[in-house]
C-alpha positions, -999 to 999 in steps of 0.1 A, spaced: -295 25 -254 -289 65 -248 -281 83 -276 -265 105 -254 -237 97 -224 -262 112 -191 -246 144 -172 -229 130 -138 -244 151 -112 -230 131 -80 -204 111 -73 -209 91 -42 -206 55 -22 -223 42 7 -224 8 26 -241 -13 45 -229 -23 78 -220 -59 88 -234 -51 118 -250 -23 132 -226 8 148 -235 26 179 -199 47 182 -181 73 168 -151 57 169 -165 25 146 -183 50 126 -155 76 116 -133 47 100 -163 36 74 -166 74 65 -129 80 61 -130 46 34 -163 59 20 -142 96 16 -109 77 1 -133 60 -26 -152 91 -39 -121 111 -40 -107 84 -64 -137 83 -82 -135 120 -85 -103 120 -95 -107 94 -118 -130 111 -137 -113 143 -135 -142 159 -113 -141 185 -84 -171 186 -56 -188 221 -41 -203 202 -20 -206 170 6 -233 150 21 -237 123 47 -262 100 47 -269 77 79 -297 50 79 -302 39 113 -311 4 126 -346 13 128 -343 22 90 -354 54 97 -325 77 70 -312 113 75 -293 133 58 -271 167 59 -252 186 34 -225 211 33 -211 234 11 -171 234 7 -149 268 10 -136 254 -26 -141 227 -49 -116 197 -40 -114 161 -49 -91 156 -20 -98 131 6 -88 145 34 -111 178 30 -144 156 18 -134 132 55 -136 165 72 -166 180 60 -178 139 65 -167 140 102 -183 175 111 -218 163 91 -217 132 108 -212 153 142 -240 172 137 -265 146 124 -260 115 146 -285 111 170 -269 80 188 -289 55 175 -273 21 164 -265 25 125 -268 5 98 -257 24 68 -235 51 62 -226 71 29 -208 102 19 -219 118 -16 -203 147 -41 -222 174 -54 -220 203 -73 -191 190 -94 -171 211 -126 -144 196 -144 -108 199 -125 -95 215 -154 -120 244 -149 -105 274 -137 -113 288 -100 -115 321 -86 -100 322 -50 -103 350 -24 -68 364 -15 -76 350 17 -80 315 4 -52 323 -19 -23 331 13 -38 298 30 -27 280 -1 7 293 0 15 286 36 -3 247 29 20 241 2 48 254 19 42 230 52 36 205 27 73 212 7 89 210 46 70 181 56 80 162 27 113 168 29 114 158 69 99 125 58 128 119 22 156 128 53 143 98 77 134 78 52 167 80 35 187 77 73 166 49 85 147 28 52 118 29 34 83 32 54 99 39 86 78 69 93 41 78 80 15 96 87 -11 92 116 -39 94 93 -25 69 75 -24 34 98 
C-alpha cells in the first residue's frame, strides 16, 4: 500500500483492433473514440493536457509513436482528435494496424490559471461568439421542428 496517492503524469487510452486497419477512414473513427474517452477522463479528474501523442502498433508489432505540443492546454475533445488526426497523418506509414492509442501529457489542474497571447485571446472571443450563434440556430430549429432534428456532422 502507498503511503502516498502517485502524481498522474498521463492520462491516456489505447485499443486493440478486432482486426487489423489498413485505412484512414477505419482508423480516424477509433482515434476520435479514443479522443472522447481521455477528454472525459480529463475532465473527470479536473485535468488539462499541453500535450498529445499517438501511438500506432502495426500488424507486424513493430510500435511508433509522435507527439505534439498544444497552442493551449484543453481537455476538449475536439482539439485532442485534431492534434490525433494531424499525428496520425504524419506517422502512418500504410501498414495494416493493430493498435491505436492517443495519450495526455503535460497536465496542470483546470482550475490553474493560464496566460494567453492577445492573439490567442481575440480567437477566443470570435470562437465563443460563433459558438453563442450556433447555439441559438440549433434552440430555433429545434424548437420549430422537435427535439434532435438537427446535429452536428461530427456528431453521427
Amino acid at each position: 500500500m502507498d503511503p502516498e496517492p502517485r502524481e498522474v503524469k498521463s492520462v491516456g487510452n489505447s485499443t486493440t483492433l478486432a482486426e487489423d486497419v489498413s485505412s484512414r477512414a477505419r482508423a480516424l473513427p477509433v482515434l476520435e473514440k479514443l479522443a472522447a474517452s481521455v477528454s472525459a477522463r480529463l475532465n473527470k479528474h479536473d485535468f488539462v493536457a499541453g500535450q498529445v501523442s499517438v501511438e500506432i502498433k502495426y500488424a507486424s508489432f513493430r510500435s511508433v509513436s509522435h507527439q505534439t505540443i498544444l497552442d493551449r492546454v484543453t481537455a476538449d475533445k475536439d482539439v485532442l482528435y485534431k492534434a490525433a488526426c494531424q499525428l496520425f497523418d504524419a506517422l502512418w506509414d500504410g501498414e495494416p494496424i493493430r493498435l491505436l492509442g492517443v495519450r495526455t501529457t503535460k497536465l496542470q489542474s483546470a482550475r490553474e490559471p493560464v496566460q494567453m497571447t492577445i492573439f490567442q485571446y481575440q480567437q477566443e472571443l470570435e470562437n465563443n461568439e460563433k459558438d453563442k450563434r450556433l447555439k441559438e440556430a440549433f434552440g430555433k430549429i429545434e424548437k420549430k421542428y422537435g427535439p434532435g432534428t438537427i446535429r452536428k456532422g461530427s456528431d453521427l
